[in-house]
C-alpha positions as CSV (number, residue, x, y, z in Angstrom):
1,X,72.4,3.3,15.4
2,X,70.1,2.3,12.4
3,X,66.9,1.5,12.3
4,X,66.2,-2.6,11.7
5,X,64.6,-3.4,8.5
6,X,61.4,-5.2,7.9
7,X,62.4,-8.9,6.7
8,X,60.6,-10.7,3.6
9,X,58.8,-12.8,6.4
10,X,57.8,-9.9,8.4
11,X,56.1,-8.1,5.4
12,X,54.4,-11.3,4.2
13,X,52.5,-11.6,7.5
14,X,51.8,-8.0,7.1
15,X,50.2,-8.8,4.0
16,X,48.5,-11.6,5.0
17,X,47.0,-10.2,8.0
18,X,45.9,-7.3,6.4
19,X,44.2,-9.4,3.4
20,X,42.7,-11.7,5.9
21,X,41.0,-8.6,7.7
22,X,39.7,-6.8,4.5
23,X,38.4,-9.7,3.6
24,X,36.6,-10.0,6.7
25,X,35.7,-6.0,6.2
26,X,34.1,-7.2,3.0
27,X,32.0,-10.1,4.0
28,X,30.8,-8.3,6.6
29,X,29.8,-5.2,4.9
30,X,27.9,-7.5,2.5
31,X,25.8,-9.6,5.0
32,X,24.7,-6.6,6.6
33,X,23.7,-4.8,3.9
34,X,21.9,-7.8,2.3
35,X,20.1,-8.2,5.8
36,X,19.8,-4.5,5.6
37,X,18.0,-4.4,1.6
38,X,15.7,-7.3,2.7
39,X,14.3,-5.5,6.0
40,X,13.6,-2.9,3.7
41,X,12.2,-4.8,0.9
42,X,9.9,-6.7,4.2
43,X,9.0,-3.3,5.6
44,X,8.2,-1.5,2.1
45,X,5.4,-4.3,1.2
46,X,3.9,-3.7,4.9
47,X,3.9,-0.7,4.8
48,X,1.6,-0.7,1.6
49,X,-0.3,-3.6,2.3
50,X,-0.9,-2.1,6.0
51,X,-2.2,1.9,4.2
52,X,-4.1,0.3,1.3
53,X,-5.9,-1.8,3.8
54,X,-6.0,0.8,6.6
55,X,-8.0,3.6,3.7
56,X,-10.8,1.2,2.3
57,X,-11.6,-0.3,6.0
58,X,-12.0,3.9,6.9
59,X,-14.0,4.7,4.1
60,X,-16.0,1.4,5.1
61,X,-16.3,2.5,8.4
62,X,-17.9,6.3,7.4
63,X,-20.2,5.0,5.1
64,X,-23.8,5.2,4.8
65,X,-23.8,1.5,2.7
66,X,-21.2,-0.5,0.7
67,X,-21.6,-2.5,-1.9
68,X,-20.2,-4.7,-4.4
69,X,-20.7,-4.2,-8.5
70,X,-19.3,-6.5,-11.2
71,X,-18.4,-4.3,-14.5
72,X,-17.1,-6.4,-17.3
73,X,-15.9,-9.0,-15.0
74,X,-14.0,-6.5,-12.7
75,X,-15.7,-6.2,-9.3
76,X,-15.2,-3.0,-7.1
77,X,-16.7,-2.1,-4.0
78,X,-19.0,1.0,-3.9
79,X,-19.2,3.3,-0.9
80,X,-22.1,5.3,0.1
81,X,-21.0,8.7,2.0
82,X,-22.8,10.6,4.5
83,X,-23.9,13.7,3.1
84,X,-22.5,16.6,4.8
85,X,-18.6,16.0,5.0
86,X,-16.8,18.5,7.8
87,X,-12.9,18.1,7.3
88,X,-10.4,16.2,4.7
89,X,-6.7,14.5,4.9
90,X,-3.9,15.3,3.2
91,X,-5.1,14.1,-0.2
92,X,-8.0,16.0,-0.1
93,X,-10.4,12.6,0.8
94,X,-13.4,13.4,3.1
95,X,-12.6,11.6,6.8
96,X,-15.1,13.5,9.4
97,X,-19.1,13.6,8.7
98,X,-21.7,15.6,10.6
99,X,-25.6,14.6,10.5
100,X,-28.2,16.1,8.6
101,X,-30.8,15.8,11.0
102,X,-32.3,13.9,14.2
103,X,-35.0,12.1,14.2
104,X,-38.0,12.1,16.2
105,X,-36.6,9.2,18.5
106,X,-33.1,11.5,18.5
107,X,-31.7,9.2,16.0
108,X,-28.8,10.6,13.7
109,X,-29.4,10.8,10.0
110,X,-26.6,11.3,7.5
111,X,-28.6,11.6,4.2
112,X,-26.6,10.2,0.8
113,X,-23.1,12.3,-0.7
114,X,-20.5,11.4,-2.9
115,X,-20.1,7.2,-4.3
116,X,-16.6,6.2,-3.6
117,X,-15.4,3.4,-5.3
118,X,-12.4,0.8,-5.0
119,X,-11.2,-1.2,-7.9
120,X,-8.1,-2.5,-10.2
121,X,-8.3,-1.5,-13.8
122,X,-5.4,-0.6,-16.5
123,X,-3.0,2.5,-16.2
124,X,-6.2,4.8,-17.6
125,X,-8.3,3.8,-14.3
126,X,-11.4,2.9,-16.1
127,X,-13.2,0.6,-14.1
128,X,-13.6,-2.9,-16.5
129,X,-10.3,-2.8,-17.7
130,X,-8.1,-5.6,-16.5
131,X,-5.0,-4.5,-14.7
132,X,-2.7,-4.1,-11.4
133,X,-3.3,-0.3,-10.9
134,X,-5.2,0.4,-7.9
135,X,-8.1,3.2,-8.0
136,X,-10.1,5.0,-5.9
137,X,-13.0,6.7,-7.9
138,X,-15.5,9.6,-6.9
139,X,-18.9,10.0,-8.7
140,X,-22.0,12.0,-6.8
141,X,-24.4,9.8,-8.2
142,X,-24.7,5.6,-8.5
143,X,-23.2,5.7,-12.3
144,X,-20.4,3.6,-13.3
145,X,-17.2,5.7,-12.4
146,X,-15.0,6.6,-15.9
147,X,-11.6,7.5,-16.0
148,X,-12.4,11.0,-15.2
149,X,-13.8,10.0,-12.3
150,X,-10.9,8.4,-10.9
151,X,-8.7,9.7,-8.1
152,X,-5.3,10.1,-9.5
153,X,-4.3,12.1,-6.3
154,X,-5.1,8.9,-4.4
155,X,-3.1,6.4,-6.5
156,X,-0.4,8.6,-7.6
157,X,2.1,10.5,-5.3
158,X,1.3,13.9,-6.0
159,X,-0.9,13.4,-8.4
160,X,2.4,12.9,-10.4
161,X,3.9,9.9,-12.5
162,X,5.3,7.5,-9.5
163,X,2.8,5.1,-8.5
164,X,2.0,4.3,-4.8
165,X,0.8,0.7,-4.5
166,X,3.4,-0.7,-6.7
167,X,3.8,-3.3,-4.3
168,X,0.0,-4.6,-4.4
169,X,-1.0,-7.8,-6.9
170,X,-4.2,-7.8,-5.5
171,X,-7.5,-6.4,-3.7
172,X,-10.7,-7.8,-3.1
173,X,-13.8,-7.2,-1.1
174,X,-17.0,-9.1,0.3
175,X,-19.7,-7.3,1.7
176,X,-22.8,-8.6,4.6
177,X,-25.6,-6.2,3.6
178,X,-27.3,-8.1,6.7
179,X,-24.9,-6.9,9.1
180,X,-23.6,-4.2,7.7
181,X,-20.2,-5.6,6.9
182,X,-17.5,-5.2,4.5
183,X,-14.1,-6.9,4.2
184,X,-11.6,-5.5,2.2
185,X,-8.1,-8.6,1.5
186,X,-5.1,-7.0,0.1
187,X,-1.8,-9.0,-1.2
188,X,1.2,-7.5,-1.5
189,X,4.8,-8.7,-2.9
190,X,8.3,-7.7,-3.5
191,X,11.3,-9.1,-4.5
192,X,14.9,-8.1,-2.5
193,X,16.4,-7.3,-5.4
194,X,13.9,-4.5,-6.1
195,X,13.9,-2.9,-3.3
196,X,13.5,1.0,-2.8
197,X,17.4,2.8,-3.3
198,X,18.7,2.4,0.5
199,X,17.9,-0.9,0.1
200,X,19.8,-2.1,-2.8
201,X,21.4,-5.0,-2.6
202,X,25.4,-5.0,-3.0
203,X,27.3,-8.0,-3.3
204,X,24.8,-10.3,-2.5
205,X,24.5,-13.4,-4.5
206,X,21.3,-14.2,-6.8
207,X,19.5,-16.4,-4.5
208,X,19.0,-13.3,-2.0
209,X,18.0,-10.8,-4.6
210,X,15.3,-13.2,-5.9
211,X,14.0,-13.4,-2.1
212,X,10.5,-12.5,-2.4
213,X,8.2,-10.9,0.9
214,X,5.1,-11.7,0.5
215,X,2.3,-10.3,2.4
216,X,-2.2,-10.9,2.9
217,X,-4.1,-8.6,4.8
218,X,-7.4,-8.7,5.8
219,X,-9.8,-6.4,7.5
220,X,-14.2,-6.5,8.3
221,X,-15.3,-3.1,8.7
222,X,-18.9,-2.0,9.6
223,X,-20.7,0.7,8.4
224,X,-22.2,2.5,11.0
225,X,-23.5,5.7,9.4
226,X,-26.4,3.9,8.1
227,X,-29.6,5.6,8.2
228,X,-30.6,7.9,5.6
């Protein structure tokens, strides 16, 4: 006995149905990865926001005195360190002190080490140059830091050519010499559209790629090392 045919009718619904699910396939596929690109795009400018924030209020926190300087209309914050540093991160930044000395009332003293500055300037990382580049700056005396100075370590994965705080428009600081406070405000954006590669958005129209996360910080931090 033969096998039955499929009829005209019989294929068209095949068709159809199989259209309609693709379809289906499709729009789903690019809802989640647009949900997908803008969790990332949300996460990336935390995440920056969050370490940029999280390494000033620590180098706040270990310092002997902070500061504020004005240099060409650029203002940075200036760090005093303790001068006998025991152990460094990852990038080679001091993060544990010991004392110099006690006093006669058993007090800790922690002398005066290296200036550690925070500031914005250009690509070069001259402090008084007007830019978006974030830079952390080491000098062993009170001198303006140069561009030599500058940590490129610090701002620069690797030392190498990619940038780490591309996310950042902004930092700014205020410091209570009174109560031996400094607060360190960081602002960070993105767009969806840019975000990092597992993030890219794919079929998404242009009103989600020009999504923007935006993102303030703020954190007081007191020095506490703060006799000489």
């Amino acid at each position: 006995m033969g096998r039955r045919a499929f009829t005209v009718v019989e294929l068209l619904i095949a068709v159809s149905l199989t259209a309609i699910i693709a379809g289906t396939l499709v729009s789903v596929y690019v809802f989640v990865s647009t949900r997908a690109a803008h969790g990332v795009a949300e996460q990336n400018v935390l995440d920056q926001v969050r370490d940029l924030t999280r390494d000033v209020s620590k180098t706040i926190e270990n310092s002997v005195r902070c500061e504020t300087v004005n240099v060409s209309g650029q203002w940075a914050l200036k760090c005093v360190m303790p001068a006998q540093p025991t152990s460094t991160d990852a990038r080679n930044v001091a993060n544990a002190f010991a004392p110099t000395d006690l006093s006669a009332r058993g007090i800790e003293r922690w002398g005066e080490g290296q200036r550690v500055w925070f500031y914005q300037a250009d690509e070069t990382g001259k402090l008084g140059r007007a830019g978006l580049y974030v830079w952390r700056a080491v000098r062993s005396d009170d001198a303006i830091p140069t561009d030599a100075d500058a940590d490129r370590a610090w701002s620069f994965y690797y030392g190498g050519v990619r940038y780490r705080w591309s996310l950042i428009n902004s930092i700014s600081f205020s410091v209570t010499p009174s109560e031996r406070l400094a607060t360190v405000t960081v602002k960070g954006s993105v767009l969806a559209g840019d975000s990092e590669e597992r993030g890219k958005l794919v079929g998404a129209d242009e009103l989600d790629k020009a999504r923007t996360y935006s993102l303030t910080m703020s954190r007081a931090a007191y020095w506490l090392r703060w006799r000489r």
